[in-house]
N, C-alpha and C positions, 0 to 999 in steps of 0.2 A: 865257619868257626863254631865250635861245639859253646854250649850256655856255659860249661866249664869252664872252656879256653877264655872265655871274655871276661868272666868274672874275674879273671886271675890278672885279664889287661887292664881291666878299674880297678883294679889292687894297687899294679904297677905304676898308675897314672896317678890314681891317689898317693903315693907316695912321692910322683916327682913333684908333684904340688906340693904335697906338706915342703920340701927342699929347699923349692923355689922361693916360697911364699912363707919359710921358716916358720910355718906353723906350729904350736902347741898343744890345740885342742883336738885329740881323739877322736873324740864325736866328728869335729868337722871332717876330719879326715877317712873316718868311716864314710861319710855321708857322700863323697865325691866318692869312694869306691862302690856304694850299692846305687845311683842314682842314673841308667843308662842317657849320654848323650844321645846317642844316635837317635832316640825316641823323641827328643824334643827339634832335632834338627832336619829330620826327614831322608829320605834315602840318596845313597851318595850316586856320583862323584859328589864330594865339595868343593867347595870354591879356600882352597887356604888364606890367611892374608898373610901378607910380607908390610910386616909396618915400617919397615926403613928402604925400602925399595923407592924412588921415585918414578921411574917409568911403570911396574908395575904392582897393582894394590892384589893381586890376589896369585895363587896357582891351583889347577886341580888337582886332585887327587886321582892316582892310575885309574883306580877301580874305586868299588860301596864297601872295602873291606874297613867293618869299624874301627880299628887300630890306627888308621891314619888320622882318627879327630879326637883318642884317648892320647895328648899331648899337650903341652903347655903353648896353646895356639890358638889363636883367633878364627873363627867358621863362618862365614857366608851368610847371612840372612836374606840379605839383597843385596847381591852386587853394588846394584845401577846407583844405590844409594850408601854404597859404603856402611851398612846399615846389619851389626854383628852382633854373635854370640860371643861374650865379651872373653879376654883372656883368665883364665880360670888364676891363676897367681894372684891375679889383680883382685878378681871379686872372690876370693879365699881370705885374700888379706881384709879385705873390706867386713867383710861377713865373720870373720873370726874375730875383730872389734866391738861388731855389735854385740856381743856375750849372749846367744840368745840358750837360754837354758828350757828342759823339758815343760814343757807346761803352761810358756808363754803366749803373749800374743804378740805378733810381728806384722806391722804393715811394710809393701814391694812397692815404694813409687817405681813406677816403670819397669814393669817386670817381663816388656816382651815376651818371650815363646815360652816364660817359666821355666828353665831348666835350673835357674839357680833359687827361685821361689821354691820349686823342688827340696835343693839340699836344704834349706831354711825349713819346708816342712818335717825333714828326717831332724832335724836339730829340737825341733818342741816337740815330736812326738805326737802319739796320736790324741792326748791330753790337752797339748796346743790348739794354735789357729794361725792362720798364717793367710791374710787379705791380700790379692796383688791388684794394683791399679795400673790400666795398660791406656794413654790415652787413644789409641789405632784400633779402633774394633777389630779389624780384620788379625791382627797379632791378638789381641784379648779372645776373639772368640777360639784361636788355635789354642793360644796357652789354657783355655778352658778346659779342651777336648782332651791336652797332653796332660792335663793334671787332673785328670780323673781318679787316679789311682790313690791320689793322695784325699781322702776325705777329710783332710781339717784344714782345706786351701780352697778358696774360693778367691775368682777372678770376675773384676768388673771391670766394664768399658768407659772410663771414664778421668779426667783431668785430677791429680793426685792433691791439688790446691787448699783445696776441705776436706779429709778426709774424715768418714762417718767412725762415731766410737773412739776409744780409746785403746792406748797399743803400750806395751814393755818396752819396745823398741819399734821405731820409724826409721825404713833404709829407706833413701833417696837416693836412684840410680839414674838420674838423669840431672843435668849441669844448673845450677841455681845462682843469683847476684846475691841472695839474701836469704835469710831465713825465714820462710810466711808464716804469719801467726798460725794458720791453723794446723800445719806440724806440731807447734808450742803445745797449742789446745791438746792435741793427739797422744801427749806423752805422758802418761802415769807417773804417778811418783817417783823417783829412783831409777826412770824408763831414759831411755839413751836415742841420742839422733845421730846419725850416720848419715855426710849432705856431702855432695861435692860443691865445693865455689870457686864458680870458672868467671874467664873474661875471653874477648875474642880480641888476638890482637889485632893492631890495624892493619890495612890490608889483606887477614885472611882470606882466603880463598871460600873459605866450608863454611857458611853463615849459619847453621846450626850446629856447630862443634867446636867447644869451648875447650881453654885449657884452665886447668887450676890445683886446687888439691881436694883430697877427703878429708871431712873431721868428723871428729867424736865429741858432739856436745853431751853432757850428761844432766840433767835436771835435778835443779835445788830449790827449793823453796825460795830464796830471797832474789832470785831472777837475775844472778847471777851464775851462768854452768861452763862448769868449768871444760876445757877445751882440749884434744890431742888431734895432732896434724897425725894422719894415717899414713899417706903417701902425695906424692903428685899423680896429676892424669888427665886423659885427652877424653870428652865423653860428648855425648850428646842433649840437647839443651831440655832444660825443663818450661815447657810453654806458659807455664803460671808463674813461675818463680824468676822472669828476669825483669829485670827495669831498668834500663838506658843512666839514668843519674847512678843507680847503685852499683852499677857496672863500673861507672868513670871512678866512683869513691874507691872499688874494691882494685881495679887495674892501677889505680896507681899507688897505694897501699903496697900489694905488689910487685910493682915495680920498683921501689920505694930499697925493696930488701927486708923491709916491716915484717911480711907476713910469715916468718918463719919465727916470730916473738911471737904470735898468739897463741894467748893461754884461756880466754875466758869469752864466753856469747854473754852479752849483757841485753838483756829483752827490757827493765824496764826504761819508761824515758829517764834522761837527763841529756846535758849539754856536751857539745865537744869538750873535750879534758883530756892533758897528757900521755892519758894510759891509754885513749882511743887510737887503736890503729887502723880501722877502717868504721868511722863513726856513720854506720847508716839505722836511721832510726826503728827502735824495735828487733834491731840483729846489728850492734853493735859488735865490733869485734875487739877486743882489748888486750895488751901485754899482761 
């Protein structure tokens, strides 16, 4: 395939995402057209995933022709661990919430191979900065290599639980019970958190793969931020951010029917009180 012919298929690809993913923002959608997959995912066959298959989680691809992974699809990382390049609709929609405009500074909880730290670097520009934290060395030291091109992204090997400095916006890609203070610490003024908060239910099979939703905390002064539910989603756990009690608070909150009223992250203390719908302390959750 000529560099023409491909450019023309991240065109197309970015456009079925803006579709999918009813996107608004331009920028983002440039950004899924200049940003090649294939370069973060390594040469084909891939492994597809078939997420409503039960007998099987993945299919290959004929051939390494890259049009087979320019599609609104899940790619392979690791089989054996069901361990992916997540579905592009999903992390479009996610990533078009956090508003990140040219010039920002954005930290990647768990940014794996970096293809989509990537788009996030094309979104601030070369003015920006854009931190990912991978805690799997072996995936941190790849996303290092592949994100070379982007000098205002730097990747470190390390647990996303503290992270260094201060950030516009803080994405958290990996499944959380709460919200850990030092996200809180991490967000600038008027700076926005983008968290999944998952539960596992009982029974699960996948003991690191939580289900829950995204939200949009947005930072106010009176420690009170205000909140928007993104989507639902099935993700991978964050090793610092869970704890067994705020698990049982947040699954049955949840379960409850509750969790489609939250409007607000309340960080400072007080007591249980009626507007709590998942009162876990320091990451309350409230109507």
């Amino acid at each position: 395939m000529t560099a023409a012919a491909l450019d023309g298929t991240r065109r197309v690809f970015a456009e079925e995402v803006r579709a999918v993913a009813h996107l608004e923002s331009a920028a983002l959608v440039d950004a899924f057209a200049r940003v090649p997959r294939e370069h973060f995912l390594g040469p084909g066959p891939w492994q597809i995933g078939i997420p409503d298959d039960q007998d099987r989680k993945y299919r290959a691809t004929p051939d390494d022709d890259p049009r087979h992974i320019y599609h609104d699809v899940l790619v392979a990382l690791d089989p054996s661990r069901e361990l992916n390049n997540g579905m592009p609709s999903a992390l479009a929609r996610w990533i078009e919430a956090t508003a990140i405009e040219p010039g920002e500074a954005v930290l990647h909880v768990g940014c794996g191979v970096g293809y989509y730290t990537a788009i996030m670097a094309e979104l601030v520009g070369p003015t920006g900065r854009v931190v990912g934290y991978e805690i799997e060395p072996q995936l941190a030291a790849r996303a290092r290599e592949l994100l070379a091109p982007w000098p205002q992204v730097t990747v470190e090997a390390r647990d996303g639980g503290v992270p260094d400095g201060t950030f516009d916006a803080v994405f958290v890609n990996a499944g959380a019970t709460h919200v850990v203070p030092g996200w809180i610490f991490a967000i600038r003024p008027a700076g926005r958190l983008i968290v999944p908060l998952t539960i596992h239910a009982p029974g699960q099979s996948r003991s690191s793969y939580g289900v829950g939703a995204m939200l949009r905390a947005d930072r106010r002064d009176d420690g009170r931020w205000p909140v928007r539910l993104i989507s639902g989603l099935g993700i991978y756990d964050c090793a610092s951010a869970r704890d067994p009690a705020n698990e049982a608070i947040l699954f049955a909150a949840l379960q409850s029917g509750r969790g489609k009223d939250i409007r607000a992250l309340v960080i400072e203390p007080h007591g249980p009180g009626p507007d709590c719908i998942a009162h876990i302390p320091g990451s309350c959750l409230q109507r």
